[in-house]
C-alpha positions as a Markdown table, in Angstrom:
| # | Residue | x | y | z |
|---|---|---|---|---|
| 1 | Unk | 119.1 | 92.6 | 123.2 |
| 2 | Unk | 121.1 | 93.1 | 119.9 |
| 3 | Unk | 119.7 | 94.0 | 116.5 |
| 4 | Unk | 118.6 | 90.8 | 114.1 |
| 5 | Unk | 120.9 | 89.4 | 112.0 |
| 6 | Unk | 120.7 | 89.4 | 108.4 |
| 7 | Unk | 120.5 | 85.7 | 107.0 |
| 8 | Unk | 123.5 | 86.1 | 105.5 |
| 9 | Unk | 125.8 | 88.6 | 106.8 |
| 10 | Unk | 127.6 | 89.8 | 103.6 |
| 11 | Unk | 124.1 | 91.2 | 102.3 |
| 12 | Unk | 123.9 | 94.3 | 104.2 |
| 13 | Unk | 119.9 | 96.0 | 105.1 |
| 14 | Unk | 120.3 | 97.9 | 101.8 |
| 15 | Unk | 120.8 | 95.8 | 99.3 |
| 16 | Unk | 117.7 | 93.5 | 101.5 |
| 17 | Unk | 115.6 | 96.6 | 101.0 |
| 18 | Unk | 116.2 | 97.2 | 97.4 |
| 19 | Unk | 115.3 | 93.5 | 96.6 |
| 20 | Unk | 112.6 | 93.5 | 98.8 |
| 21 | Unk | 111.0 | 96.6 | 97.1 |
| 22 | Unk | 111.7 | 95.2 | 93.8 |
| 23 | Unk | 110.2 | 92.0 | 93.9 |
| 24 | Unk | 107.2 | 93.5 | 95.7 |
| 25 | Unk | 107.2 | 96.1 | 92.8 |
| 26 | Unk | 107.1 | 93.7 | 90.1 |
| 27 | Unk | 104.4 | 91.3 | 91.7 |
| 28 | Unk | 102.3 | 94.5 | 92.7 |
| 29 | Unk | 102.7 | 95.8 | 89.1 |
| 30 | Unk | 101.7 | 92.3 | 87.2 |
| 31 | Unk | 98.8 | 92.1 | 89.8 |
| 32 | Unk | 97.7 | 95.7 | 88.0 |
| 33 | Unk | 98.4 | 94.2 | 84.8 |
| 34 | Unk | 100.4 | 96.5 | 83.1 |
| 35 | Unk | 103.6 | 96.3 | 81.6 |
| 36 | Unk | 107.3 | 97.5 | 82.9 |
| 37 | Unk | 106.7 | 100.3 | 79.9 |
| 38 | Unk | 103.5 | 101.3 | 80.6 |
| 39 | Unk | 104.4 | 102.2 | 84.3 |
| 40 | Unk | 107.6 | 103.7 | 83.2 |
| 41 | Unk | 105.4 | 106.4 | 81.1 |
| 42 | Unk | 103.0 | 106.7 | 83.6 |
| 43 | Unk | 105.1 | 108.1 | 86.4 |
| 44 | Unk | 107.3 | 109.4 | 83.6 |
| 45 | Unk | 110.6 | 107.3 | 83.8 |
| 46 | Unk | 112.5 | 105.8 | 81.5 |
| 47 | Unk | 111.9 | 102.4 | 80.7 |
| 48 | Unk | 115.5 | 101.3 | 81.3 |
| 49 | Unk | 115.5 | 103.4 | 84.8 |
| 50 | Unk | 112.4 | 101.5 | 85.8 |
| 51 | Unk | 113.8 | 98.3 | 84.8 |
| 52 | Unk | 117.0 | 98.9 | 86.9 |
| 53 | Unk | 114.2 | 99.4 | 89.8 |
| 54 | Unk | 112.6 | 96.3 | 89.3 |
| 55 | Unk | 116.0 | 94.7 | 89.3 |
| 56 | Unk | 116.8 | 95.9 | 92.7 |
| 57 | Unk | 119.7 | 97.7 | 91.3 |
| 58 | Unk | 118.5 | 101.6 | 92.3 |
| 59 | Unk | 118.9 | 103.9 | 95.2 |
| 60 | Unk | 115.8 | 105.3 | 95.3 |
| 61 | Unk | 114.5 | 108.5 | 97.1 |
| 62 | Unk | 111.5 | 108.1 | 99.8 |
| 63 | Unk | 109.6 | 110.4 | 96.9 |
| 64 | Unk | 110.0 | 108.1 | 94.3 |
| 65 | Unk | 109.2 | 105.2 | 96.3 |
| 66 | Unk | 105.8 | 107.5 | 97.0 |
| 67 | Unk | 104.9 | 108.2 | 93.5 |
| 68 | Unk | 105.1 | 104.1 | 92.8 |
| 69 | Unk | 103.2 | 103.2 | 95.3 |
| 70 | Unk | 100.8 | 105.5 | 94.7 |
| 71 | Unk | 100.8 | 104.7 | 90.5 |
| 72 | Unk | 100.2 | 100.9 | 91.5 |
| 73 | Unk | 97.5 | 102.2 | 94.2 |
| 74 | Unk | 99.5 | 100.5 | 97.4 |
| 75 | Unk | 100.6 | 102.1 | 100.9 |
| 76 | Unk | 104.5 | 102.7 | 100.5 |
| 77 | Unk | 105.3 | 100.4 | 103.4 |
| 78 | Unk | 103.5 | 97.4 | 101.1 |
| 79 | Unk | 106.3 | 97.8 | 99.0 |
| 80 | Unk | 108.8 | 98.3 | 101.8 |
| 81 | Unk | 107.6 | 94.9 | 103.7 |
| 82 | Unk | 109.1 | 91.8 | 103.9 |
| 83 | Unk | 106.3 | 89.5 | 102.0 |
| 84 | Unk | 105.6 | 89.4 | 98.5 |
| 85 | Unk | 101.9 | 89.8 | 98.0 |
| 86 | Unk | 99.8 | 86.7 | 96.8 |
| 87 | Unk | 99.2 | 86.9 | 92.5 |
């Protein structure tokens, strides 16, 4: 039995993961109700960096992807799944 295949094959398991993280991210973060800047200070980013994050456009390490989940108060694998939690 092979691996899945991505819906569309020119996305590759990266780029899924960095949007899925971001869009997770951003609904977990509005959930909290506070702003892109207000997280940014809080885990002491800056606001553009964070931005990029929530735009999917970041590498990020596991430790970084750590300290957000833990500033929005979520398991890292919430972020890291595949549904974007209910507002």
């Amino acid at each position: 039995m092979g691996m899945p295949t991505s819906p569309d094959p020119q996305i590759d398991a990266e780029e899924i993961l960095k949007q899925i993280l971001a869009s997770n991210l951003r609904a977990y973060r509005k959930r909290r109700g506070i702003s892109q800047m207000e997280l940014a200070n809080e885990l002491e980013l800056s606001p553009a960096y964070y931005g990029s994050i929530e735009r999917g456009q970041q590498n990020l390490q596991f430790s970084t992807v750590g300290r957000i989940a833990d500033a929005i108060g979520v398991h890292p694998l919430e972020l890291l799944s595949g549904t974007t939690p209910e507002d």
